[in-house]
N, C-alpha and C positions, 0 to 999 in steps of 0.2 A: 309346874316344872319340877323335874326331880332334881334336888341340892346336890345329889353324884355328880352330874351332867356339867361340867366347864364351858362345855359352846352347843347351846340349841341348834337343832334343825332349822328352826324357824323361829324368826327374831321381829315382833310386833312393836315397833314407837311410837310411843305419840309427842310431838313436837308442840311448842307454845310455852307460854306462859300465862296462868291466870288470872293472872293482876291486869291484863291488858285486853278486858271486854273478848271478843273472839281468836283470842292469838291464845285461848285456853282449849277451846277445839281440842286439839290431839292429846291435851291428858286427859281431857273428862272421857274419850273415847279410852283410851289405857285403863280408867279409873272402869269405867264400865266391865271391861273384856276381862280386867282383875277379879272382876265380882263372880266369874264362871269359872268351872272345875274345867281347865283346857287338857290336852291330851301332853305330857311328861317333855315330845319333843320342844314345847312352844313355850316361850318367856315374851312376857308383857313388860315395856318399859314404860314409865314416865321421862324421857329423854329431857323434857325441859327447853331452854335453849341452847343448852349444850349438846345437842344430839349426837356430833362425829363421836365427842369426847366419852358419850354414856354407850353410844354406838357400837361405835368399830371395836372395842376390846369384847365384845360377844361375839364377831363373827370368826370364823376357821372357816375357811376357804374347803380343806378337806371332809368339814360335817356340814358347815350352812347351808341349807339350800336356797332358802328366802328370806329377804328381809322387805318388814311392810314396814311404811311410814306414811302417819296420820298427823296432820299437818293443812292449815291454810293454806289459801293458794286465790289468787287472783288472776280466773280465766274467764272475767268478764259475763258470768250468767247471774243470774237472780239468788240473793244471800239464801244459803242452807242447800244451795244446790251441791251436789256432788261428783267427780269425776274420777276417773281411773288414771293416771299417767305412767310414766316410764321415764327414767332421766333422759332416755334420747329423744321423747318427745321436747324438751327444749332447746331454744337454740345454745352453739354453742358462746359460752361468754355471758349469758343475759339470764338472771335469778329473777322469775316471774312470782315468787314469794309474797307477800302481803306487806311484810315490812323484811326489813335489808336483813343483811346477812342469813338469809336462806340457807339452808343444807345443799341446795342441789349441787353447787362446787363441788362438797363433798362426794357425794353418791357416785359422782363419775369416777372417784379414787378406789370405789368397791373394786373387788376380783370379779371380772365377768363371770365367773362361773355360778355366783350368788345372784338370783333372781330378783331385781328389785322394783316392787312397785309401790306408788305414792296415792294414797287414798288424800285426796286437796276436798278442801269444801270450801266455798264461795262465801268472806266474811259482810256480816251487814256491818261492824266494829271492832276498827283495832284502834287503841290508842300507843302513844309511846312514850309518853311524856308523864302523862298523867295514869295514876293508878284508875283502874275502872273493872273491879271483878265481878268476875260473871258473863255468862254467855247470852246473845242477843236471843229472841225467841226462836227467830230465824233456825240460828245454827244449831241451839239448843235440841230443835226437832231432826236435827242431823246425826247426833249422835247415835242414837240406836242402830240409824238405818246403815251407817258408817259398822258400827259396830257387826250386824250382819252380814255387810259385805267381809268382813274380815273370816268371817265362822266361815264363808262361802269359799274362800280364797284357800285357806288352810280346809278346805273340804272337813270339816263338822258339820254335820247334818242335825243335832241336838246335843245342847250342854245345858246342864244342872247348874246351880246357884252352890256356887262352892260354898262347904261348911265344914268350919276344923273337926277333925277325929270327936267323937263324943257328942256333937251336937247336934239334936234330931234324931228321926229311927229312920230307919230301913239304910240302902243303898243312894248313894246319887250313879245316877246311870250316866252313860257319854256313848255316843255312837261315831266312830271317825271312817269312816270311809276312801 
């Protein structure tokens, strides 16, 4: 992301926290997508559990086009499974989240004009009480493919392993389409 830029086009979060077995999901995918040279319009966050709060001060209505969020989600399929949603896929009033206090209240506060979709993965463990870091095997084997669907979404077709100025020879290449 270029440090000029005040509000991306496209605003990637990943929601959790890591201390809580798979409620770390959405940063290890952040943590991932960080690891590649993305194209200037697109910023990667660790939202944490504060997501509206790390959130919503990135988006303008007038530049955002998309914002994605990577995040747990309990839709009943088998752990590390994955799903596509949309806030209007739930109903209204009801945070189908993993554990309480969900984002999805929020989401519905976005400007429609900003495209939102929630990349959920199906937890095998969350705890809340007790510390428990680290992601189940399950979901673990989730993150990449989570991560893919994001390059898919933001249409990148191939990205390089980001590496600061000076480090390495040749070019890192990026194709965006």
């Amino acid at each position: 992301m270029n440090p000029d830029v005040l509000y991306p086009e496209i605003v990637i979060a990943g929601c959790g926290n890591p201390a809580y077995a798979d409620d770390g999901f959405g940063p290890a995918v952040a943590e991932e997508l960080n690891r590649l040279l993305l194209p200037d319009n697109v910023r990667v966050v660790d939202a944490g559990l504060c997501g509206p709060e790390f959130i919503f001060p990135l988006l303008d209505p007038a530049v955002t086009q998309k914002l994605i969020i990577i995040d747990i989600t309990d839709f009943g399929a088998k752990p590390g499974m994955l799903t596509l949603l949309r806030p209007r896929d739930f109903p209204e009033g009801c945070i189908r989240d993993s554990h309480t206090g969900g984002i999805l209240g929020s989401l519905r506060q976005i400007n429609p004009e900003i495209e939102v979709i929630i990349i959920g993965c199906q937890p095998h463990l969350v705890t809340s009480t007790e510390l428990s870091p680290g992601l189940s095997a399950e979901v673990m084997t989730a993150v990449p493919r989570a991560a893919r669907i994001v390059l898919e979404l933001i249409n990148v077709r191939h990205c390089a392993p980001f590496r600061p100025p000076g480090c390495g020879e040749g070019s890192i290449g990026l194709q965006a389409g």
